[in-house]
N, C-alpha and C positions, 0 to 999 in steps of 0.2 A: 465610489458610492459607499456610505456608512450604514453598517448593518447592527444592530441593537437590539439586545434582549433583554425582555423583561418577562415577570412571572405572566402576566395576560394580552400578551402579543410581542409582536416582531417588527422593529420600523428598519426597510429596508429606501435608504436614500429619503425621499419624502411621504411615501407611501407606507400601507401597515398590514400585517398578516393577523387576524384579531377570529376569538371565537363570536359568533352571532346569533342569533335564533333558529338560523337555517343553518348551522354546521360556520368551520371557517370560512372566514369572508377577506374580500383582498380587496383594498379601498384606491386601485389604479389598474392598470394594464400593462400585464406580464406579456412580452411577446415571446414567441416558445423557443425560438432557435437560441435566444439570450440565456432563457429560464432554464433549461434544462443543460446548456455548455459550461455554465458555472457553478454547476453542481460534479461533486468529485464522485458521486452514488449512481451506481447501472439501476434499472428497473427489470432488465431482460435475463439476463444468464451471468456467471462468472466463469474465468478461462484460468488455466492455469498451464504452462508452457517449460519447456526445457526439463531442466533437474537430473542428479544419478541415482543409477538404480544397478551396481554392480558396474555401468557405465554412462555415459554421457547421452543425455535422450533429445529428442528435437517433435517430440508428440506435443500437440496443444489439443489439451484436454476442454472439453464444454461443458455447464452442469447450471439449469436453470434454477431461477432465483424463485418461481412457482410453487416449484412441487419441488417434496424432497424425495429424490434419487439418484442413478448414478451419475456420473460424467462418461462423455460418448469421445472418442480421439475427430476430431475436423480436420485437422491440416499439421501441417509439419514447421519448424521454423528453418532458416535458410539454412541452418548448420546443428549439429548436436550439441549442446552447451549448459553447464548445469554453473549457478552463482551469479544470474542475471535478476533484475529486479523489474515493474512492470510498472505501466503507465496506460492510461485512458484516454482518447478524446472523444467528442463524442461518436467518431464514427468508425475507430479505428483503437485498435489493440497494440501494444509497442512492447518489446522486449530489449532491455540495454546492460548492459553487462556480462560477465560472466568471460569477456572480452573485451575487445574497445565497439563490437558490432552493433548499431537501433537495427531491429527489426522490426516489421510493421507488417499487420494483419489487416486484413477486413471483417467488420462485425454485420455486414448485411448477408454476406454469405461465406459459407464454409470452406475454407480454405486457405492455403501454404503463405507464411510469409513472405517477405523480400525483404533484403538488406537494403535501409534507405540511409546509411547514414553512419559515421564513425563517434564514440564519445570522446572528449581529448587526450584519455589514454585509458590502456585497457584494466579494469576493473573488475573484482569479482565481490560478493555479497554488499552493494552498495543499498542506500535506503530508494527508493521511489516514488515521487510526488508528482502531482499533476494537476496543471491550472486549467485554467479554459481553452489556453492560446498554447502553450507549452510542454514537455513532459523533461522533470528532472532526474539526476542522479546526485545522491549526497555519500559522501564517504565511501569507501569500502578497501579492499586488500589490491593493491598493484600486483599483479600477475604476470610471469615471479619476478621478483622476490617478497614474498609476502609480509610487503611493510602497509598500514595503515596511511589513510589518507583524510585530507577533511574538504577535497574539491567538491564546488556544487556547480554540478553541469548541467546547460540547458538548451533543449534543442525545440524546433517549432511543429507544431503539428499544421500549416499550414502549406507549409512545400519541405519535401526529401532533402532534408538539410543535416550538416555536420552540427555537433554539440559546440556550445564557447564555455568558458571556464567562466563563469559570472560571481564568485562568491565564496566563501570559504565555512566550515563548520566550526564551535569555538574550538573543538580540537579536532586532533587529524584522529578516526577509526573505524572499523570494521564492520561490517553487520548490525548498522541499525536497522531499528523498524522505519516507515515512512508513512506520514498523513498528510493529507489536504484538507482544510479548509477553504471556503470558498476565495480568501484573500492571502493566504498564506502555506509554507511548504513545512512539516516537522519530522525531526530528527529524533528518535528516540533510544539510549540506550547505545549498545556497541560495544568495542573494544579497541581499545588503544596501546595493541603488542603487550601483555595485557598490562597492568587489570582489566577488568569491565568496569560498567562506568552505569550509571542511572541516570545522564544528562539529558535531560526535553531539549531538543534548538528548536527556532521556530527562524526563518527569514522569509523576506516577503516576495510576493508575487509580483506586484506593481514598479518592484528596482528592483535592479541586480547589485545586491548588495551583502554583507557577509548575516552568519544568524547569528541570535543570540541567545543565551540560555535563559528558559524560560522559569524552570521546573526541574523537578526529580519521579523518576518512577518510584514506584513503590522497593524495589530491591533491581540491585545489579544486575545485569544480563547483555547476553546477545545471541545474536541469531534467532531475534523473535520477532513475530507478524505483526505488520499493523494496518490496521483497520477503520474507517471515518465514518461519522456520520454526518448531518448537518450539524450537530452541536457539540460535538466532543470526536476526541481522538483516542484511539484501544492501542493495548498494547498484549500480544497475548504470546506464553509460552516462551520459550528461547534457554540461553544455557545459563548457568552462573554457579560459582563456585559451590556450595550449597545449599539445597542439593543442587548435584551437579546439570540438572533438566527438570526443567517447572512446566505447570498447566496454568499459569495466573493471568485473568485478564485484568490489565490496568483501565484505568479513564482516565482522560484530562480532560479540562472545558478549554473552548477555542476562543471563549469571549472574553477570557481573565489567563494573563500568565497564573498557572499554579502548580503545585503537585500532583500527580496522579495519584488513585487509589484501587487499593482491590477489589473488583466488583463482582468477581466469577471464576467457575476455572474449565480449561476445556475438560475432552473426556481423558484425556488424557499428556503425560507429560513429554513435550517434543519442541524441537528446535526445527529451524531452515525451512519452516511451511510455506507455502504460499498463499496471499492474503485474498480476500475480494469485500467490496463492501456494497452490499443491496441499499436501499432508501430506509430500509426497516430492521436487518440484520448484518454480523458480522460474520466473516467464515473466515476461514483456515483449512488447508486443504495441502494433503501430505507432509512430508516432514522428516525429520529423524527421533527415531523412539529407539534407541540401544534397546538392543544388537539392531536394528535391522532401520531401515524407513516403510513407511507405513500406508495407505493409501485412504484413507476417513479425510472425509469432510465433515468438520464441526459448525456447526452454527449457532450464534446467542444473539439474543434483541439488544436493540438498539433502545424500546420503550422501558426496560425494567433491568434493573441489575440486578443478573443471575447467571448460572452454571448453563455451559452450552451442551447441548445434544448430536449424537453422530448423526446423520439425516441422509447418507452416501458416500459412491467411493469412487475414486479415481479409478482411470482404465490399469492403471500399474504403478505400485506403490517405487515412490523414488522422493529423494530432496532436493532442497535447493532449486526450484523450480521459482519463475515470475508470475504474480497473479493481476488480474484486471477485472475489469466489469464494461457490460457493453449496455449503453445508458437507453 
């Protein structure tokens, strides 16, 4: 289905999202279990999982998309594990990497992971995408020996399955950020043993097939969060030569291969956060800020480009943790 934007509506397949005298107006019939699984944005809470903090943590953290305050610990993941990345569907929280382990949560009620699943080999700070039907993994470090990779793995959120290698990044590295759009999976940034690298991938959802480059971030990095909304893909914070740790949030549009741009910065400058993205904002939630890791949750809109605000804190500050949203 072909989705189209334009400055005064949205035609999504033959139908249109348009404003009217009575607020937005939708000229077909959304059915809900469709309308809201092909969206990559929670409405409820953001979770943030694993990470170190002196050592290897297995707490999954909760912190609603409501109000701003802290995050409460729910459940544990199957194992301690910090350098895994995270994935969505709609009923269910996924953590993959860090290892070759998916784990999977429930987002109806509180509580412990389960191991459901192997990725085709074990990997540590890979990127994280999620379609409706699927949840990915793009690049990251083989563990050990810590060489960069450009596999894109993907396993199904419909039954407890092992990942398949479906596709390749244009090059093999470490620590990108990762976005969804509703048709497509993006790769942002990395490192490639190094340098770092400012390469946008973008490959699609609908074929297993390799990405391609889309775009450039604004500046080199990795080990930076990313973040979605419906119309654009963030990229915020990460490391890069210098200085050697940024607060920058990037954008890109989903509708037009381009370049990102600077449009914010967090509160602060840090690497290996964990991302989440609401229908309306972006967060970022712990991290590393030399000397230590940190425990802030930032958050910035989605409607205006601007600087994000701390709004809460994790139950203990640690990095390299996986982040989700429970839709």
């Amino acid at each position: 289905m072909a989705i189209k934007l334009y400055t005064d509506r949205i035609e999504i397949g033959n139908f249109t999202l348009f404003e009217g005298n009575g607020g937005l107006q939708f000229n077909g019939v959304a059915r809900a279990e469709n309308f809201f699984a092909s969206s990559f944005q929670g409405s409820v809470a953001g979770f943030s999982a694993g990470g170190f903090s002196g050592s290897s943590s297995n707490v999954i953290d909760k912190f609603p998309f409501s109000t701003d305050t802290n995050a409460s610990d729910v459940g544990d993941l199957s194992q301690a594990r910090n350098g895994g990345t995270g994935q969505s569907s709609s009923i269910s929280g996924y953590v993959s990497g860090g290892n070759n382990t998916i784990d999977k949560f429930p987002f109806a009620s509180n509580g412990n992971a389960t191991d459901v699943g192997d990725l085709t080999q074990s990997v540590a700070a890979p990127g994280g995408q999620s379609s409706s039907s699927s949840g990915y993994t793009s690049g990251g470090y083989t563990t050990p020996p810590y060489t960069s990779q450009n596999t894109i793995d993907k396993f199904p959120f419909s039954s407890d399955s092992n990942a398949t290698d479906v596709g390749d990044l244009t090059q093999a590295r470490g620590a990108p950020a990762g976005q969804s759009s509703t048709i497509s999976g993006y790769s942002s940034g990395g490192r490639p043993n190094p340098p770092n690298v400012n390469t946008i991938d973008k490959f699609p959802f609908a074929a297993d097939t390799n990405a391609t480059d889309v775009g450039d971030l604004s500046q080199i990095r990795y080990g930076a969060a990313g973040q979605s909304s419906i119309l654009s893909g963030y990229t915020s914070g990460g490391n890069n030569p210098s200085p050697a740790v940024v607060n920058t949030i990037d954008k890109f549009p989903f509708a037009t291969d381009a370049n990102a741009t600077d449009v914010g910065d967090l509160t602060r400058t840090g690497s290996y956060a964990a991302s989440q993205s609401s229908t309306t904002f972006g967060y970022t939630s712990g991290g590393a800020a030399p000397p230590s890791g940190v425990n802030t949750i930032d958050k910035f809109p989605f409607a205006t480009d601007t600087n994000a605000t701390d709004v809460g804190d994790l139950t203990q500050a640690r990095q390299g943790m996986s982040g989700g949203q429970q839709f």
